[in-house]
N, C-alpha and C positions, 0 to 999 in steps of 0.2 A: 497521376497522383503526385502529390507535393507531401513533404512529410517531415516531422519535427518530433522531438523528442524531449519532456522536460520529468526530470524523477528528484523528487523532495522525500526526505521526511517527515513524518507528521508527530505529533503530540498532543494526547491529551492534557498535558499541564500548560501548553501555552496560553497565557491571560488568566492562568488561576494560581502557580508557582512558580514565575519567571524566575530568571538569573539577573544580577544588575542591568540596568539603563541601557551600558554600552554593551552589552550582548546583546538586548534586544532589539537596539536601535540596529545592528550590523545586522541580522535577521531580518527584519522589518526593509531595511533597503536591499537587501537580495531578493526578499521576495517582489518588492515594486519593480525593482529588475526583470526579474521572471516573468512578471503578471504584464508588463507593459510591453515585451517580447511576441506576449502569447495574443495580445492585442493588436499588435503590428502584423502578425501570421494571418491571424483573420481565421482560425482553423474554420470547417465547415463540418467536421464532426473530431467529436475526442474519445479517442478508445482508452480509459483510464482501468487497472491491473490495480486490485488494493484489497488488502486485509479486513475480516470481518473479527470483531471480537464480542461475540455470542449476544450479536443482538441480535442478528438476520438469520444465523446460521446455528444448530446445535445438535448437539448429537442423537438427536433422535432419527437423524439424517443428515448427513457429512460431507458433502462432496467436496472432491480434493479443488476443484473447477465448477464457476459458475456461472453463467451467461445470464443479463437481464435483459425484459423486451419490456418491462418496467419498473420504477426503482425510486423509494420512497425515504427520505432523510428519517433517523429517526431522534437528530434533533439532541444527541449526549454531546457533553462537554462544551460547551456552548455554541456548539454549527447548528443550523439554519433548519426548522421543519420543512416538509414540503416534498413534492415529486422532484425530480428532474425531468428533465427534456431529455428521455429516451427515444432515439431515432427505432422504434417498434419493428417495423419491416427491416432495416439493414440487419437488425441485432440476429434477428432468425434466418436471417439468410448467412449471416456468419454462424452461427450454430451448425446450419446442417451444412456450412462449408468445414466447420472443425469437424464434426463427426465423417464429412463422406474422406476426409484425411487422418483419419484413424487416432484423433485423440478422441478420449473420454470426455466430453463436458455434459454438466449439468444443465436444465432450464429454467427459469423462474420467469411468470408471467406478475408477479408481483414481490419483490427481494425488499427488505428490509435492511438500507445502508447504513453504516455509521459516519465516525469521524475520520475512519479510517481511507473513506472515499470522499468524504463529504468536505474536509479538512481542506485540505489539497485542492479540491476542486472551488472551494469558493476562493481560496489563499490566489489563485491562477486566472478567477475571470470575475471574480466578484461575486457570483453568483451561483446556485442552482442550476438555474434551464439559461443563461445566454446561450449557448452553443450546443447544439444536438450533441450528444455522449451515449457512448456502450459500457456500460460496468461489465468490468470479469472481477469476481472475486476468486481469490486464490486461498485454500486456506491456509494461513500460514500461522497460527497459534495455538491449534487442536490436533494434536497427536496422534494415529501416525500421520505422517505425510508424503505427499509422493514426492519420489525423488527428484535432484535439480535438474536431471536430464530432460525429465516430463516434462518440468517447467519453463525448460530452453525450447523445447517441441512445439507446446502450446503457442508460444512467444513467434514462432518461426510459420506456424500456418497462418496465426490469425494474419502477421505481416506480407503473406502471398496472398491471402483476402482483400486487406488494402492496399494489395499495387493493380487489383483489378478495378479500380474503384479512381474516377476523375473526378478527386476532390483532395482540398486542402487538410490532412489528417494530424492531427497531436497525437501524440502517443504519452502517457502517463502511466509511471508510477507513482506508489507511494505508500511507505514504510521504511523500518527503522534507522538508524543503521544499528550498530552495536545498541543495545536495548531489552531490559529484562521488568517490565513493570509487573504489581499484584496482578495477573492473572493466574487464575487457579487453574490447576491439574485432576482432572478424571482421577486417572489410577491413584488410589487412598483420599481421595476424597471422601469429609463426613459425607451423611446421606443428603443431607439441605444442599449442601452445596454442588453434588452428583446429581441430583434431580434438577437445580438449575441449569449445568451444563446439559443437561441431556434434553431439557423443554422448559428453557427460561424465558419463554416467547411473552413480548408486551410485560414489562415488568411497571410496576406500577411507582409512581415518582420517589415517594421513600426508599424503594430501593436502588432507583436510578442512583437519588441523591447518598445513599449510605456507600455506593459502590466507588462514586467520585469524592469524598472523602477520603477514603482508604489511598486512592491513588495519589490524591493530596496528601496523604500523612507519609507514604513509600517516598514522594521525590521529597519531602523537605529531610529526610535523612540518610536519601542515595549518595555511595559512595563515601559513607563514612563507616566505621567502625558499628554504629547504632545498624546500621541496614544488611541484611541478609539474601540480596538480592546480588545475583553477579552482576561484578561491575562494569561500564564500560571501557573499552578497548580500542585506543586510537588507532594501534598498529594495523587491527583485523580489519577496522574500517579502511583505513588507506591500501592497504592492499586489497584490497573487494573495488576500491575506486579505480585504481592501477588496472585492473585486470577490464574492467569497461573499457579505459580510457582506452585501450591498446589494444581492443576490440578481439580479445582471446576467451570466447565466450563458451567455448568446449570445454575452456577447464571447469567449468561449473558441474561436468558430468562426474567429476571426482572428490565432490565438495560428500561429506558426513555431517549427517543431521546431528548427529547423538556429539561431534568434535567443533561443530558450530554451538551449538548450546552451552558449550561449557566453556569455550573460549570469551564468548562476546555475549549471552545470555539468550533464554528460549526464545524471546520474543525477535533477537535479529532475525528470525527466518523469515519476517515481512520483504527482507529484502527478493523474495523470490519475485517481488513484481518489479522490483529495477531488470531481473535477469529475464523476466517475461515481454518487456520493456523494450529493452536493448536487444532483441533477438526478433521484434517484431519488426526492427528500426534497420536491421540490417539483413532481414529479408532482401531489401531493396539493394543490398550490394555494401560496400565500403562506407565507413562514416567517419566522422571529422566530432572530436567528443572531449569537451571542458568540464573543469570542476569549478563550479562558481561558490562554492561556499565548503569548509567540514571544520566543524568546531565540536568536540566534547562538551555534552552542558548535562551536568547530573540534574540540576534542579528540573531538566524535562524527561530526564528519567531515556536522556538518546543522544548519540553520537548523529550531531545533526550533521546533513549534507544535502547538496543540493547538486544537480549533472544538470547539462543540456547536451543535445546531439542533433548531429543533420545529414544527410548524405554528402558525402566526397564530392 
């Protein structure tokens, strides 16, 4: 096994409430960087760790962990309709390798992805299906959640999976970093909006579109005085990047959900798929790990960053 490692932020306000030109354009060539990397790798499968925001996933059924064996774009914030290219047979045979290793995961023989995988994944190959991929969804916006330690575990088996495995392997995350956009919360929730969280499945295009407005109207007034959203947090970020880089991936077992939330805002808990990430990457032993990008950008509503990693 050959193995690589690229973990991005994503955003739904990218191309709908950018930041001027020259942020964009310095984005826009880190990801050609990225994407022209991942070209050069040639992976021959991509195990990408990414966030669901209640399109796939809702509480009428939760799990903290989820494995596809196939995985349908559903096409929000302007990514891509369409299946992916799930490698079906490998996806189930890491399944009952995570279970016969004593994490808990979920199964989906048809998951309902967002932007959250989807984002990332075309930003990286251009595409959908170029390259066979396994979605794990993590969740990481729906409360409770299992702790960072579970999620370094997860991170740690699936990467003894792929060192049994003679093939060219990506590893992906993708989510926040500091980042607090409108999603809404269960606990006091009206009733409309509790009954969506809890079976908002297939929502019909007005309310696609009413949902991405709202998240348009949150970043044009993030970080100002007008917005109510915690703000983001360069510090929290660079130190969350610090602690990869220097591949000290245990202290993540002492990280507090409830003192991340309030720090850097609820939605930073995406970063569990960088920690899911980076712990599948160093299954394989010692790594060698840059930061090719972190820039605060309120108008995307994230402390954008960008990692790549390799083995020593």
């Amino acid at each position: 096994m050959t193995i690589k490692l690229k973990c991005l932020s994503h955003t739904p306000l990218r191309g709908l409430n950018d930041p001027g030109a020259e942020v964009v354009s310095e984005v826009d060539a880190v990801i050609a960087r990225a994407r022209a990397e991942v070209e050069a790798f040639d992976p021959e499968l991509i195990v990408i760790f990414a966030p669901d925001h209640y399109n796939g996933l809702f509480y009428d059924l939760m799990p903290p962990f989820v494995i596809a064996t196939a995985a349908e774009s559903v096409g929000d914030y302007m990514t891509r309709l369409g299946a992916l290219s799930v490698d079906q047979k490998l996806a189930q045979e890491l399944a009952r390798f995570i279970l016969d290793h004593d994490v808990d995961i979920a199964l989906s023989h048809r998951l309902q992805v967002d932007h959250g995988c989807t984002q990332t994944l075309e930003e990286l190959t251009g595409s959908l299906t170029h390259y066979p991929v396994i979605p794990i969804i993590i969740n990481s916006v729906a409360p409770p959640f299992a702790p960072y330690r579970r999620v370094r575990r997860l991170g740690e088996v699936v990467g003894r999976f792929l060192a049994t495995l003679d093939k060219r392997v990506l590893v992906v995350g993708t989510g926040g970093l500091s980042h607090e956009p409108p999603v809404p919360l269960l606990d006091g929730a009206p009733e409309a909006i509790s009954e969506f969280l809890i079976c908002g499945r297939n929502p019909t295009p007005e309310a696609r579109a009413a949902r991405q407005a709202r998240t348009i109207a949150a970043g044009k007034i993030y970080g100002t005085e007008l917005s109510t959203q915690t703000p983001l947090n360069a510090e929290w970020d660079q130190a969350f990047i610090d602690l990869l880089l220097s591949g000290r991936l245990d202290a993540v077992d002492d990280f507090r959900i409830e003192d991340i939330s309030k720090a850097a805002g609820r939605s930073t808990h995406e970063v569990r798929t960088w920690v899911a990430a980076f712990s599948a990457l160093a299954a394989a032993g010692r790594y060698s790990a840059r930061s090719d990008y972190y820039r605060p950008i309120n108008e995307w509503i994230a402390g954008y960053g960008v990692m790549s990693a390799e083995p020593c």
